[in-house]
C-alpha positions in Angstrom: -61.7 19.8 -101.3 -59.3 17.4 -99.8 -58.0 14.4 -101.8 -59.1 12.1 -99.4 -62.9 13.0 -99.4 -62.6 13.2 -103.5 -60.9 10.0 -103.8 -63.6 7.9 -101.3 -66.5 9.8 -103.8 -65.0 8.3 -106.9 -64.9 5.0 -105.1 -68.7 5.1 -104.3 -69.4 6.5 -107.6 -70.5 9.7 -105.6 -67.9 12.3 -107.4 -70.6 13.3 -110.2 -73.3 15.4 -106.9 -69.6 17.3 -106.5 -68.3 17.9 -109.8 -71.9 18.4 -111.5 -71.1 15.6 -114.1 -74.6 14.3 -113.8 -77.6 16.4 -114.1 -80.5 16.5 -111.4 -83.3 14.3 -112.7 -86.4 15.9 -113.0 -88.4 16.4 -109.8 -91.6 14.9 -111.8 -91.8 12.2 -114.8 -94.8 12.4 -117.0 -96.1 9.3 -118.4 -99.1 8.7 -120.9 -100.2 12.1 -119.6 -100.0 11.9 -116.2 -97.4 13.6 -113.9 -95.8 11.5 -110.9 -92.8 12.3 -108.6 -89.7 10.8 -109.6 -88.7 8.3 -107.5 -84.4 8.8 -109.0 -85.4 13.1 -108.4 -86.1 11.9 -104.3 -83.2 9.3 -104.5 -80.7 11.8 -106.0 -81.9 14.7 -103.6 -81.6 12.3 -100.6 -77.8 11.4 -101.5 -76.9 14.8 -101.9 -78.4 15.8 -98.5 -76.3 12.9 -96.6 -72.8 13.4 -98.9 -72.8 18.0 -97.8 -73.7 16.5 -94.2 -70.4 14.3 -94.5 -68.4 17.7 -96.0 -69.8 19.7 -93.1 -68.6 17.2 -90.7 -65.2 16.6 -92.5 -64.9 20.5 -92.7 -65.6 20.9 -89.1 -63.2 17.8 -88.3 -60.4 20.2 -90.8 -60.6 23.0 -89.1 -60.7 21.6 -85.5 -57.7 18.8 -85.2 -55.6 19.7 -88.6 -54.6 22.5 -87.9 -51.9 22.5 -86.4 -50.6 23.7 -82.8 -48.0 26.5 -82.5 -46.7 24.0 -79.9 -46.2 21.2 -81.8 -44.3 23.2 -84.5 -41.9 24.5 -81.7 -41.7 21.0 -80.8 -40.7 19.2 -83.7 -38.1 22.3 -84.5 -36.4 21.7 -81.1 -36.1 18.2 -81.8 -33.9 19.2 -84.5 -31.9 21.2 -83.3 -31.0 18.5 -80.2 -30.5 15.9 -83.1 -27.2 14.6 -83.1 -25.6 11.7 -84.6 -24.2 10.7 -81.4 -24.4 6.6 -81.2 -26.2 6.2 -83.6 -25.8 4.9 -86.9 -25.5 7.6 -90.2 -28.7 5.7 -91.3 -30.6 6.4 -88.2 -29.1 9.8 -87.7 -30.5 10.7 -91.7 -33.4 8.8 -90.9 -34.7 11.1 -87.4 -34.0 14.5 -89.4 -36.1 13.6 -92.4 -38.7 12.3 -90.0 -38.4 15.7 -88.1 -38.2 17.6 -91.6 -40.9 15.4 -93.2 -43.4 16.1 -90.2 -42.6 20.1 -90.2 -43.6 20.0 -94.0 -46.8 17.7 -93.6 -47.6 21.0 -90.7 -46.9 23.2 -93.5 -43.6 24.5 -92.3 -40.8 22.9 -94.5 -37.8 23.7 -94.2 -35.4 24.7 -97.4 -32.8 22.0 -98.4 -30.3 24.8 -97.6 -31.2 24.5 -93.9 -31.6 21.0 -93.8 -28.2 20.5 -94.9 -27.1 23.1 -92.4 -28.7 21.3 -89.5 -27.8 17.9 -90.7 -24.0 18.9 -90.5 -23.6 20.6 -87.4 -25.5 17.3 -86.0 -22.3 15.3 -87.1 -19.4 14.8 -85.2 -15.8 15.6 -85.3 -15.4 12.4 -87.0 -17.5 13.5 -89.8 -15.2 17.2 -90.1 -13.9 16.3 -93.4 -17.2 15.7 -94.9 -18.7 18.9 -93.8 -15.8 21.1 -94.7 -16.3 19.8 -97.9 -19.9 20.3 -98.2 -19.5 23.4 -96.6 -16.8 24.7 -99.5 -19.3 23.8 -101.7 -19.9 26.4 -104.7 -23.8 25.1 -105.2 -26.0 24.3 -102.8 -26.8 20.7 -102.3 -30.2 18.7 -102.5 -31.2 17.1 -99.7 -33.0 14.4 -101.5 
């Protein structure tokens, strides 16, 4: 179940119809002999009823706009590979390819640090040729972070 819906049960004291915490009360209560429903049975059967329609929805709402579009992944991987440092400044330029990266990850295609680093440098300019013959000499690979 996703984070989100778990998170907004706990903070409607909900969590306990999902993670069986809480027993179902008994459909009937007897007292001084005699049997009558149970008003917290019809309560608790009634919340349960309302919080699986809100999964259904949130499941059907899942499967319909998150996942994501073979487009959009193409997309966001060409943007990379046009990013260049250009005019801008090393902050801005760092800042655009972890957006790009960050996205591609949050899509569920991350890329390794290995080819971040890769795309990073050939983004750089000539004035940046020291820098990236040095990382590129490099024994280890480098984090990105």
């Amino acid at each position: 179940m996703a984070l989100q819906i778990q998170s907004l049960l706990q903070g409607y004291d909900l969590h306990h119809f999902i993670d069986g915490s809480q027993p179902i009360p008994l459909p009937t209560i007897t007292v001084n002999g005699v049997s009558t429903p149970n008003p917290a049975h019809t309560t608790w059967k009634h919340q349960d009823r309302l919080i699986f329609s809100a999964l259904l929805a949130w499941t059907t709402l899942d499967t319909t706009y998150a996942t994501p579009s073979c487009g959009h992944i193409k997309q966001l991987k060409e943007q990379l590979k046009r990013c260049t440092k250009g005019s801008k400044s090393i902050n801005e330029y760092m800042q655009a390819i972890k957006t790009r990266s960050d996205e591609l990850a949050l899509l569920g295609k991350p890329l390794d640090d290995e080819d971040l680093i890769d795309r990073v440098l050939e983004g750089l300019g000539d004035e940046y040729k020291s820098i990236t013959d040095v990382v590129n000499a490099h024994e280890t690979p480098i984090s990105f972070s």
